[in-house]
C-alpha positions as CSV (number, residue, x, y, z in Angstrom):
1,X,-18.9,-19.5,-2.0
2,X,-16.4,-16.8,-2.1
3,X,-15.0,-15.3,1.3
4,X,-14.5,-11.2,1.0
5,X,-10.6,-10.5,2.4
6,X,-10.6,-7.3,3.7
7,X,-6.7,-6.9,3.3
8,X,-7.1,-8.2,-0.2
9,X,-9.2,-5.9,-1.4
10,X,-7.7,-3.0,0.3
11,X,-4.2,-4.3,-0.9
12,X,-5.9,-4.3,-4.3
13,X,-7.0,-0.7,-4.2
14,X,-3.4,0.2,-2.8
15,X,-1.9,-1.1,-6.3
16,X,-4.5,1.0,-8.4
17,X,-3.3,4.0,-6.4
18,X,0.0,3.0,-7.1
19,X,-0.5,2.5,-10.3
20,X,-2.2,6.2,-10.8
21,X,-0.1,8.6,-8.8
22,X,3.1,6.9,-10.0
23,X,5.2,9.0,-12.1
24,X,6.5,6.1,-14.0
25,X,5.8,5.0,-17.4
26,X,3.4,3.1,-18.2
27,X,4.3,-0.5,-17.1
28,X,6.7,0.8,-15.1
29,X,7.1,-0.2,-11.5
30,X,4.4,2.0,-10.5
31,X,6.8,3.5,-7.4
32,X,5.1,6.3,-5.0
33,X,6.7,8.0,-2.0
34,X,6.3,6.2,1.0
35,X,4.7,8.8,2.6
36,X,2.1,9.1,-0.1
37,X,1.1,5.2,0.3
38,X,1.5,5.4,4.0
39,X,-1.5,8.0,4.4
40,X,-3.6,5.7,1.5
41,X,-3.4,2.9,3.2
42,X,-3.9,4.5,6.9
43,X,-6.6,6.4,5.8
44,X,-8.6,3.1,4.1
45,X,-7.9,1.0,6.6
46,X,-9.4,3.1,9.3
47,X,-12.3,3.3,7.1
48,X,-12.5,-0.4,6.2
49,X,-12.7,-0.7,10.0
50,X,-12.2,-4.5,10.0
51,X,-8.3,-3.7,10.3
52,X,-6.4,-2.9,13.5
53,X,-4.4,0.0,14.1
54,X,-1.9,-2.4,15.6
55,X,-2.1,-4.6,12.0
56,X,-2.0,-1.0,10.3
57,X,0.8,-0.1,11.8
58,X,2.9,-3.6,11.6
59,X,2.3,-4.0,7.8
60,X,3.6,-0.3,7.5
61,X,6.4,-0.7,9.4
62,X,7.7,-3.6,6.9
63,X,6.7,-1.5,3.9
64,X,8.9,0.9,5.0
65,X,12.1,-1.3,5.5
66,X,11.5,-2.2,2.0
67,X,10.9,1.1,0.6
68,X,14.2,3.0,2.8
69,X,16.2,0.2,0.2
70,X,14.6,1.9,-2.6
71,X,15.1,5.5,-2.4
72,X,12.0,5.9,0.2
73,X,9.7,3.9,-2.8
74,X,7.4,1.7,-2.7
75,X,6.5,-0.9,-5.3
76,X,3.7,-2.5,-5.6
77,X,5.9,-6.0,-5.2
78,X,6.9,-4.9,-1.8
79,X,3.0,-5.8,-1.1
């Protein structure tokens, strides 16, 4: 019996944006503009509707210190 995660598979479908709007090459680090992955992952979330804002906003909030050390990028390891 498997249990469906719903930060799992919305963390999942965060690293398949990633890895489409990226500008790097293939195999790359698959970097997007905070801002970019910021209103993806608000936007699913809200829609997902089994995550808090307040959980929203806390997970963002420590992307975002790891993407400021990175030129305001996020990598799909910061998740």
């Amino acid at each position: 019996i498997s249990c469906w995660n719903p930060l799992q598979s919305l963390l999942s479908s965060m690293k398949q944006a990633c890895e489409i709007l990226t500008r790097d090459l293939e195999g790359g680090a698959a970097r997007i503009p905070f801002e970019t992955f910021s209103f993806l992952y608000s936007y699913l979330a809200s829609i997902d509707g089994e995550i808090s804002e307040s959980e929203t906003e806390a997970f963002l909030e420590g992307i975002k210190e790891q993407a400021d050390k990175h030129y305001g990028l996020v990598l799909i390891r910061h998740f």
